[in-house]
N, C-alpha and C positions, 0 to 999 in steps of 0.2 A: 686924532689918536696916533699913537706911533707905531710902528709897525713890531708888530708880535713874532719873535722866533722861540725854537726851543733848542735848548741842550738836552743830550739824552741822559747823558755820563758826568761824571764830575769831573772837573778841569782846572787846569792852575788859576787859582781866584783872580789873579791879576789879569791873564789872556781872557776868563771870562766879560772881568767889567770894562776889555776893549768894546762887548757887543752891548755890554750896556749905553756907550755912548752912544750909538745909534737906535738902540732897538729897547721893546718890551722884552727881558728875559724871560723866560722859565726855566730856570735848570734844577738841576738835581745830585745837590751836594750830598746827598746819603748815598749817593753812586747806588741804586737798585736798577736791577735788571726788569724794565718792565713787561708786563707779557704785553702781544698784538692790542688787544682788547683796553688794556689802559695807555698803552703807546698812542692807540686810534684818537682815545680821548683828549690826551694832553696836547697833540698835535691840532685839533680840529681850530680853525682858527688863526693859524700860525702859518707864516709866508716862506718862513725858512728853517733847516734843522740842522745843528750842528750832530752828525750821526757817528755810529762806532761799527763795528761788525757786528756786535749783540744783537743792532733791531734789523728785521727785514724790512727791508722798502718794497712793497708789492702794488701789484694794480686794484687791489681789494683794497689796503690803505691809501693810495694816492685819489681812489674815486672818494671814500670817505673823507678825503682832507682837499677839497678843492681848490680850496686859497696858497698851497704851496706851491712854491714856483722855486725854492733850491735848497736840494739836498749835499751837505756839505760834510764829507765824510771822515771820518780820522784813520789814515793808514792809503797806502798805495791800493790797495788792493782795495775792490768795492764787490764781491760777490756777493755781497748782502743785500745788494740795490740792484733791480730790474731795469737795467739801464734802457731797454727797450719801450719800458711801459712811461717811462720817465718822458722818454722825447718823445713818445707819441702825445703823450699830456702838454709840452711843453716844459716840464719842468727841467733844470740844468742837473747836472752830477757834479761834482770836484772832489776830485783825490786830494793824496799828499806825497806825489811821487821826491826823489831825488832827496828829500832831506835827510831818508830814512836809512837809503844806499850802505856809508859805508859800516855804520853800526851792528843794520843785521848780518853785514857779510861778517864782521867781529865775530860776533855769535855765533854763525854757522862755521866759521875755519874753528872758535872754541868747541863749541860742539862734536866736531869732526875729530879734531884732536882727543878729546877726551875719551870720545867710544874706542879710538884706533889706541891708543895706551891705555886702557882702562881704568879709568884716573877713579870713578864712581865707585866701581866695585873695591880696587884696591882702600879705596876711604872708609867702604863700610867695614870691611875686614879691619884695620886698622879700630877704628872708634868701636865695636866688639870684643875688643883685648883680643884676638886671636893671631896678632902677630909676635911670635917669642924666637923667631930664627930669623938671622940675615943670608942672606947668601943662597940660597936656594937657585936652582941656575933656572927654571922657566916660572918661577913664581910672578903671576900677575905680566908674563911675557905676552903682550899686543904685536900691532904692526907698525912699521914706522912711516912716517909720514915725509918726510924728509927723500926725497926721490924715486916716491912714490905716483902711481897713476891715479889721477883724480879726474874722478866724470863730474860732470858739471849735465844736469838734468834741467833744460829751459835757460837759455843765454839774454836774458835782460840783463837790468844797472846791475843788478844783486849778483846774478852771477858770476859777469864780469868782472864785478870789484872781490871775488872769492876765488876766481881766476890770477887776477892783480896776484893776490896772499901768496897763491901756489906754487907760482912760477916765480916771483922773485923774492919771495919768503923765504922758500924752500926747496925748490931748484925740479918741483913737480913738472912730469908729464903732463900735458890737460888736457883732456878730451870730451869732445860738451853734445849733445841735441838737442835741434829744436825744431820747431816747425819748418825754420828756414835757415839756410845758415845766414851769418854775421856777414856787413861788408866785408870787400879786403880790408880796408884801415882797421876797421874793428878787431877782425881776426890776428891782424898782425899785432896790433896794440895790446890781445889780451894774449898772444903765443897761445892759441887754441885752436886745436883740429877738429871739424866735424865730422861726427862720424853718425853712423847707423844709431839707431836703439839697441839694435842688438850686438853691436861692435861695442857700446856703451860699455852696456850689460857685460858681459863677457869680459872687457877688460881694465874696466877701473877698480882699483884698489881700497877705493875710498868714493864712493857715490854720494854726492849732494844734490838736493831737489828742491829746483827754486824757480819752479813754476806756477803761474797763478791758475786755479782751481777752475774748472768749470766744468756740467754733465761731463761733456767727451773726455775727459782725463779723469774722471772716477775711479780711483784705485790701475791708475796708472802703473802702479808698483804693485804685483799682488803674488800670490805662489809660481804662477807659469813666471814672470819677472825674473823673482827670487831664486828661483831655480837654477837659472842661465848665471847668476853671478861665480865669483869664485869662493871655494868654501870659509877662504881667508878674511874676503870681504868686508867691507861694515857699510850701511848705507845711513844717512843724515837726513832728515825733511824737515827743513826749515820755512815749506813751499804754505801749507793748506793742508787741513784734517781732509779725510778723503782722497787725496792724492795716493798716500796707500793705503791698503785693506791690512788696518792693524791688525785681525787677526788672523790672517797669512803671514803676516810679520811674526807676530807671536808663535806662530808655531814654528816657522822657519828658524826663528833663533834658538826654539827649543830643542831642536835635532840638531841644529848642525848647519843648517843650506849654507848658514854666512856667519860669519863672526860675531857681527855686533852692531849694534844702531844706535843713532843718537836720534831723540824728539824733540822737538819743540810744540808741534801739534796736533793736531789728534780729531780723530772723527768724533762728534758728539762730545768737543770740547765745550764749557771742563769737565763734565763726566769722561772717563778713562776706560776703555776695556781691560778689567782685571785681568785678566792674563798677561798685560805687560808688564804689571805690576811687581810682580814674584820675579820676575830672570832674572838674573847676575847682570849677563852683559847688555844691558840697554843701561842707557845715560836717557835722566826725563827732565826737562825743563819746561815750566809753564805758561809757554806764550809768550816770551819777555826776548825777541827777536829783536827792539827797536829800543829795548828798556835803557836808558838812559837818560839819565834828565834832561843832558842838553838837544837831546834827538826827541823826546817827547814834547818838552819844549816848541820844538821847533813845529812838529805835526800839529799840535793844537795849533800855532799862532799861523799857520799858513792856511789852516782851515778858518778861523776866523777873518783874515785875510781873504779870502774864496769869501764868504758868506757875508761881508760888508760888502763887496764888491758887486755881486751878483744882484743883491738887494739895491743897488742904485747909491749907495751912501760911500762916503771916502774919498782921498785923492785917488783909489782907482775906480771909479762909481764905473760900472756897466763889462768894466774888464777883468773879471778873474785871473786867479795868475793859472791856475792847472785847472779848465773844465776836461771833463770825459767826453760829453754829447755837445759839443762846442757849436753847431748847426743849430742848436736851442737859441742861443743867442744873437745867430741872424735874425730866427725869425720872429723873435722880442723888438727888432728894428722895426720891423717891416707892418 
């Protein structure tokens, strides 16, 4: 028999019946979100999973499914996968780091842009009829971005490449933290200074947050945060729901603390906290960070790629190109 995997998501038909050359598919072209309980099911049996952020990879599923040995995930980011319970099982991880880089940083300098000129509001006002005067001298008056200080909140590829934007886009100041700072080549490469959290805070113009999620940065941004910026402010999380406490955001922006923000995602995404709902100045976009054909493209076929490989099949049988828990695969040798 051939070996059995599952897709959880729907995927470009063509990148799927790559895995059909080697494998039993199961996928799931009605793209449904399955719960734990029929995910447990569909998996049982099946050696590899082509995965999204929708399903959790837990120790209570991976004991349930003991024939799996690679979970192969769509997007950079794998918070949805228990990378610990994974290598103690033996099973591999693989992301889709680097193809996804300069796209979301597009996105998030858009984004940026758009909350710091209030591109959103001004459009609703417009499509309303309620525009019938020109010339008003601060109508729809934002900040400018153009020699402006931009925090850069977690310095990986993504920030980096939103760094790139700032400084030779647009002739920004850039100021970034992280756990640790950048080498020197790095630092010099992206014209970025570390600085404090609270030196961050305090003096970027324009904050962008493009840190990957985990407990310890739980509402890393939340009112005591919000407080410390300046009232002019606008903050951008392009990072992970959770990273801020939407509604400390939401109330923040309803006083006053800071200008304005842009989303991309959201705690208990797709459900929304209504209250961000209603304000003017928030700019909301649905997750589509990486949205692009040729970028999604590319995440599905690297992940296929990860998932022929790990499974033993292909000119690259046994070598993935990007595993996470890579020590899995010594001791698949051994």
């Amino acid at each position: 028999m051939r070996t059995a995997v599952l897709a959880t998501r729907a995927t470009f038909p063509d990148i799927a019946d790559r895995l059909r050359e080697y494998f039993d598919l199961s996928d799931n072209p009605a793209d449904t979100v399955w719960s734990p309980t029929e995910l447990i099911a569909r998996l049982r049996g099946k050696s590899g999973v082509m995965s999204t952020g929708s399903e959790r990879i837990d120790a209570s599923l991976l004991d349930a499914c003991p024939q799996l040995r690679a979970v192969c995930n769509v997007g950079v980011g794998y918070h949805n996968v228990d990378v610990g319970a994974c290598t103690a099982r033996g099973v591999l991880v693989t992301n889709t780091p680097d193809v996804l880089t300069e796209t979301t940083a597009d996105l998030g300098f858009a984004l940026m842009m758009a909350t710091a000129r209030r591109l959103s509001e001004s459009e609703r006002f417009l499509r309303r009829g309620e525009w019938t005067q020109t010339g008003i001298y601060d109508q729809f008056a934002g900040g400018d971005v153009h020699g402006a200080t931009l925090g850069i909140l977690g310095m990986g590829r993504i920030g980096r490449a939103i760094a790139r934007r700032g400084v030779l886009g647009f002739g920004m100041r850039v100021i970034y933290h992280n756990r640790s700072k950048l080498s020197a080549d790095l630092e010099v490469e992206s014209r970025a200074l570390w600085v404090s959290k609270a030196t961050l805070l305090k003096e970027s113009d324009h904050l962008v947050l493009v840190l990957p999620y985990s407990p310890a940065l739980h509402h890393a941004i939340g009112a005591a945060e919000l407080s410390q910026m300046k009232p002019t402010a606008t903050v951008t999380n392009i990072a992970r729901g959770g990273i801020v406490d939407d509604a400390a955001l939401a109330a923040a922006l309803r006083v006053g603390t800071i200008a304005a923000a842009g989303l991309d995602v959201y705690e208990n995404e797709p459900k929304l906290n209504p209250a961000l709902l209603d304000l003017p100045n928030i700019v909301l976009t649905p997750h589509i960070g990486s949205a692009s054909v040729h970028t999604r493209r590319a995440m599905a076929a690297l992940t296929v790629d990860n998932l022929i490989a790990a499974l033993g099949k292909g000119p690259n049988a046994g070598r993935p190109p990007t595993p996470v828990n890579p020590d899995v695969l010594l001791r698949w040798k051994t």
